[in-house]
C-alpha positions in Angstrom: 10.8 -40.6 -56.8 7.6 -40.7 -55.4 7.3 -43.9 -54.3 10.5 -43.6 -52.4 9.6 -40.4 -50.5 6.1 -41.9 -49.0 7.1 -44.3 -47.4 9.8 -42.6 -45.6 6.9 -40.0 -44.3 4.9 -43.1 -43.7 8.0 -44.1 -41.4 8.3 -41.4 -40.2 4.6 -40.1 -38.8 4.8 -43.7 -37.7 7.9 -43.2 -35.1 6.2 -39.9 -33.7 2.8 -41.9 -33.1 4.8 -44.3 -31.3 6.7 -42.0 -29.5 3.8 -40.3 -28.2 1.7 -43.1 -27.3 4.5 -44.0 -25.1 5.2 -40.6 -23.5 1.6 -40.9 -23.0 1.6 -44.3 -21.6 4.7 -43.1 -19.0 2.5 -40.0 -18.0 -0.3 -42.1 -17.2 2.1 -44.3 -14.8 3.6 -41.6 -13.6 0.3 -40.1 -12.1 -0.7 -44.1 -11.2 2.4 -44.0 -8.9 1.6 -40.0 -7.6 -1.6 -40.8 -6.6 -0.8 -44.1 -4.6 1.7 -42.5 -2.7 -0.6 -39.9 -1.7 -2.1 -42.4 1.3 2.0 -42.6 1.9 2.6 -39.3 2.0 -0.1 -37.8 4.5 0.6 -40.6 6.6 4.2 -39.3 7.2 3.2 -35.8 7.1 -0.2 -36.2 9.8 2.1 -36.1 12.9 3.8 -32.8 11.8 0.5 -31.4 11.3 -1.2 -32.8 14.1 1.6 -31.1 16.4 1.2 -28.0 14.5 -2.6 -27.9 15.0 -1.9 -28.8 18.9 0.7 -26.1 19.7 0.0 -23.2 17.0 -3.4 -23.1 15.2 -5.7 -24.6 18.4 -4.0 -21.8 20.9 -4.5 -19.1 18.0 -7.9 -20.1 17.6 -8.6 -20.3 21.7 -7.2 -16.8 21.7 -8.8 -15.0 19.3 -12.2 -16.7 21.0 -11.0 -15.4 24.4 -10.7 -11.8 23.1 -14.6 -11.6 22.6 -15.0 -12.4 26.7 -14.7 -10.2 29.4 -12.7 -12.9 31.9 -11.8 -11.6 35.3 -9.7 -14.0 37.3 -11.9 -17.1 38.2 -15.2 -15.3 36.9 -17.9 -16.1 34.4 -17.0 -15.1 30.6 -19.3 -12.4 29.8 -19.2 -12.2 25.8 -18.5 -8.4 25.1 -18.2 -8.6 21.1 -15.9 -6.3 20.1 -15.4 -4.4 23.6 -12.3 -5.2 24.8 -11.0 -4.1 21.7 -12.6 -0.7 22.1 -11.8 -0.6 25.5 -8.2 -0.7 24.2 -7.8 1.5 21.8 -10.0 4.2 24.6 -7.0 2.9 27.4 -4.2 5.9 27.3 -2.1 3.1 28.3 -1.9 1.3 25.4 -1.9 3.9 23.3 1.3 4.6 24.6 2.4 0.9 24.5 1.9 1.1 20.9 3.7 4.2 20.2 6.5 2.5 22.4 6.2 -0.6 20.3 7.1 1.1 17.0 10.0 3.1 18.4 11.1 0.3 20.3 11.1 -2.2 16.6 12.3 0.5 14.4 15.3 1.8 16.5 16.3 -1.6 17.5 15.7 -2.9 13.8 17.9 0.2 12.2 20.5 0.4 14.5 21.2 -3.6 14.8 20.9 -3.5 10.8 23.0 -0.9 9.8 25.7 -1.5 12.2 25.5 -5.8 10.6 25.5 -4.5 7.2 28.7 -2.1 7.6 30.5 -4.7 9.5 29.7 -7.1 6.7 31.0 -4.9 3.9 34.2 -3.8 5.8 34.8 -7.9 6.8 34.2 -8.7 3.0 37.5 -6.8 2.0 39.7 -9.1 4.5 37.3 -12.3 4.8 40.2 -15.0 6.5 41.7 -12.1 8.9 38.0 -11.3 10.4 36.6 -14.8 10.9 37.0 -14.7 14.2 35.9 -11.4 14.7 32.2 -12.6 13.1 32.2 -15.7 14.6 32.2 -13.9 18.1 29.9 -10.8 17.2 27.7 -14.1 16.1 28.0 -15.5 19.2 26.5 -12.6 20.7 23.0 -13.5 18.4 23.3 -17.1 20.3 23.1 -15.9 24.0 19.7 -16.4 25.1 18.1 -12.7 25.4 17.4 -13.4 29.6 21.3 -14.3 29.7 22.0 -10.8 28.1 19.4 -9.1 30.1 21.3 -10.0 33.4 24.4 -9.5 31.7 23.4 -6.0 31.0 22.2 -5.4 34.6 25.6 -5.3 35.6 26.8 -3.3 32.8 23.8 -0.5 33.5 23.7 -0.4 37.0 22.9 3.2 38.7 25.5 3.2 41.1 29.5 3.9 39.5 29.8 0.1 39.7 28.1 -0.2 37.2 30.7 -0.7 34.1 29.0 2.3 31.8 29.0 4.4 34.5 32.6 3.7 36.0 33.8 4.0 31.9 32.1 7.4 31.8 33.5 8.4 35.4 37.0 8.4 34.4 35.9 11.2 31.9 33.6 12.8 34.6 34.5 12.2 37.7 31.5 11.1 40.3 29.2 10.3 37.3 26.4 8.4 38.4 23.1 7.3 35.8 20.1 5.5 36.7 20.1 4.4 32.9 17.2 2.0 33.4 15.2 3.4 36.0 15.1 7.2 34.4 12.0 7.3 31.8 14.1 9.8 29.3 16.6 6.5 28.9 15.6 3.4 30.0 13.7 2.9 26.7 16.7 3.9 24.1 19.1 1.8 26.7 16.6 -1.0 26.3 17.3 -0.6 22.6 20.7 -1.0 22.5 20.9 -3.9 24.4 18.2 -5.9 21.7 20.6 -4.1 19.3 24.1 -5.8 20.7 22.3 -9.2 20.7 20.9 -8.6 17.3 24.0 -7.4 15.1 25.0 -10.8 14.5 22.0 -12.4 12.5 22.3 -9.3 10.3 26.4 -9.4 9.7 26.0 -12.6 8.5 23.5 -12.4 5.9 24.5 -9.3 4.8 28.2 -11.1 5.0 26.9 -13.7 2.2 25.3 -11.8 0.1 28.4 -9.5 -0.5 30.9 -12.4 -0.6 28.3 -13.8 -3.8 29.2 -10.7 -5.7 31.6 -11.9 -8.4 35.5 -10.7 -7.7 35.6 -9.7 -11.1 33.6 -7.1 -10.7 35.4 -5.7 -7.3 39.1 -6.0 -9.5 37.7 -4.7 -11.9 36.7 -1.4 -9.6 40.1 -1.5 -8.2 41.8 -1.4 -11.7 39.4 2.0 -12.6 41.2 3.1 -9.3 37.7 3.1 -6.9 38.8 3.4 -3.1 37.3 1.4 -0.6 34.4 3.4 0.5 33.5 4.1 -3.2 33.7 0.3 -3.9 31.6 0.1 -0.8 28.8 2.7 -1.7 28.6 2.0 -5.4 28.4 -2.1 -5.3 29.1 -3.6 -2.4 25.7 -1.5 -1.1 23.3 -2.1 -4.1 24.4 -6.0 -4.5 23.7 -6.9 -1.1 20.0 -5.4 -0.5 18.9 -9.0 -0.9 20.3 -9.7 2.7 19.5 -7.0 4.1 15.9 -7.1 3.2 16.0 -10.6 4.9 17.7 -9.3 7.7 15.2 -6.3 7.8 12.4 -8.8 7.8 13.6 -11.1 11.0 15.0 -8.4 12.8 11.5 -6.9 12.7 9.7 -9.7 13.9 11.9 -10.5 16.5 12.1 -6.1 18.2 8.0 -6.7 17.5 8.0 -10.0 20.0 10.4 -8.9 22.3 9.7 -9.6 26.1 12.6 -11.7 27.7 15.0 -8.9 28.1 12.5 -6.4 28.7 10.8 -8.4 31.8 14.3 -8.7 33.1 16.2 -5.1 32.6 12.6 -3.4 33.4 9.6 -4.8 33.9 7.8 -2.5 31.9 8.9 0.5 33.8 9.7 2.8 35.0 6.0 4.1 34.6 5.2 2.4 32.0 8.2 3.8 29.3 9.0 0.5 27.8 6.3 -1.6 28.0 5.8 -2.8 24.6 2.8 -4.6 23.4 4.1 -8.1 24.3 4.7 -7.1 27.7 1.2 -5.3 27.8 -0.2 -8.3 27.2 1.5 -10.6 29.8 0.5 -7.7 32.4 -2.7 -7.3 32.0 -3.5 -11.3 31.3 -0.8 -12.9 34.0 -0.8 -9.7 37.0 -4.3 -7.9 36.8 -6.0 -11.8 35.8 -7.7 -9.8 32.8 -7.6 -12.8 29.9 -10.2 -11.7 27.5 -8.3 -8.1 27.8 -4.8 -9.6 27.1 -6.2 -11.8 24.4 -7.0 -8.6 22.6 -3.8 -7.2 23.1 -2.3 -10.6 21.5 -4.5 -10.4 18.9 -4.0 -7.1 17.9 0.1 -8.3 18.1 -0.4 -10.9 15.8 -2.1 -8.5 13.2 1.1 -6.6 13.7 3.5 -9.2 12.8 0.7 -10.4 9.9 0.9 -7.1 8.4 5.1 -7.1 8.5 5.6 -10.7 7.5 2.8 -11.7 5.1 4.3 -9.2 2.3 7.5 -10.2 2.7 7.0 -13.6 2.4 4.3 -12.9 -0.7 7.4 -10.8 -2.5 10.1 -13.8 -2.0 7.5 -16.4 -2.9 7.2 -14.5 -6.2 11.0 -13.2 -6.8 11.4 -17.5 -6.0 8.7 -18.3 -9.1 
């Protein structure tokens, strides 16, 4: 018996050697093969970073240098260390540009949101019958924000032909609103226009991420006799936060950038109550010829959208591992 056993282990332990030698043998090819393809693979990759270098990381670079100069028009840089970031957070002005900043992001960020996210969950429950209904309030997302800034001119104007005002004059007769050029309005009418053109992104995501919920579920709420709004509170809600934190996340960044539509419904004003930090910066670097001073003001934007994007993308680079 025991000479029948042995050399079936012998056999055996034999087979495994072999088969690990040549696992072995196709790991070590396998890396040959990686590492010559590296030469390869920069090659194709060195004109995307070469471009990105050129157009992103040199003008970051250039700008956070500027920032340490006091540039005035066609004058000598006179290197100020950290002045002109002192002198900004001492300037009244931009004090107030920052306090307009955050109202300006989180109004136009809540309101463009929420209205996506309920317009998502009440499309969900007839999906065919409000296609076209997203694809237009998409469309909206598309227009360029100086197309709906002029757009919006018409639609604000101060006199009653202006189409808000004429709407609100059947109700009142002789109504008449300077909407943008009174300070107590011209900032929240500045966020719903960002908010109009922003609805769409978030109606969409929100959109997919409901219709990924599995129908048994929903029939199965239906058969435990849930109405609409309790389907809509109780799961639609909680199953879709995954698109609405994305759409949370651009919608930020885009409110925190803004300057198109502000530059055209505004400039900035009327004295100064909707100049964000974006248009702060263009101001003071492209009007008053202050470049070190608007570098600051970029820089301390970028640290802004640093602080709102980098845990974001940190928490899906983890929820993706």
């Amino acid at each position: 018996m025991q000479n029948t056993v042995a050399p079936s282990a012998t056999a055996t332990d034999a087979e495994r050697s072999s088969r690990v030698a040549g696992e072995q043998r196709k790991l070590l090819a396998t890396r040959g093969r990686r590492i010559g393809d590296w030469p390869a693979a920069w090659l194709l990759i060195a004109p995307v970073i070469i471009l990105f270098g050129i157009s992103v990381v040199f003008p970051l670079l250039e700008t956070i240098r500027l920032s340490f100069f006091d540039i005035k028009g066609l004058g000598k840089p006179k290197y100020v260390e950290f002045g002109n970031y002192i002198r900004l957070f001492a300037d009244p002005a931009f004090r107030n540009t920052l306090s307009t900043t955050l109202i300006f992001t989180l109004a136009t960020t809540a309101v463009s949101v929420s209205i996506g996210w309920l317009l998502a969950m009440l499309c969900s429950f007839a999906p065919r019958q409000t296609a076209a209904f997203r694809v237009m309030i998409f469309c909206a997302f598309g227009i360029s924000e100086a197309v709906a800034g002029y757009m919006w001119i018409g639609i604000l104007r101060p006199d009653a032909g202006g189409l808000l005002n004429t709407v609100i004059g059947l109700f009142i007769p002789g109504f008449s609103h300077p909407w943008l050029g009174d300070a107590n309005t011209a900032l929240w009418a500045l966020v719903a226009t960002a908010s109009w053109g922003g609805v769409g992104l978030p109606l969409m995501l929100c959109f997919a991420s409901v219709q990924a919920i599995p129908r048994t579920v929903l029939e199965a709420a239906y058969l435990d006799g849930a109405t609409p709004t309790q389907i809509m509170s109780n799961i639609m809600a909680p199953l879709s936060l995954p698109g609405v934190r994305v759409a949370i996340f651009i919608n930020l960044l885009g409110a925190l950038r803004a300057f198109d539509i502000i530059f055209i419904l505004t400039g900035g004003g009327p004295v100064r109550a909707t100049e964000t930090v974006g248009y702060f910066m263009y101001r003071e670097s492209m009007t008053q010829f202050k470049l070190g001073y608007g570098a600051a003001a970029t820089v301390i934007l970028l640290v802004a959208v640093l602080i709102v994007s980098v845990p974001a993308i940190i928490q899906r680079t983890a929820g993706a591992r």
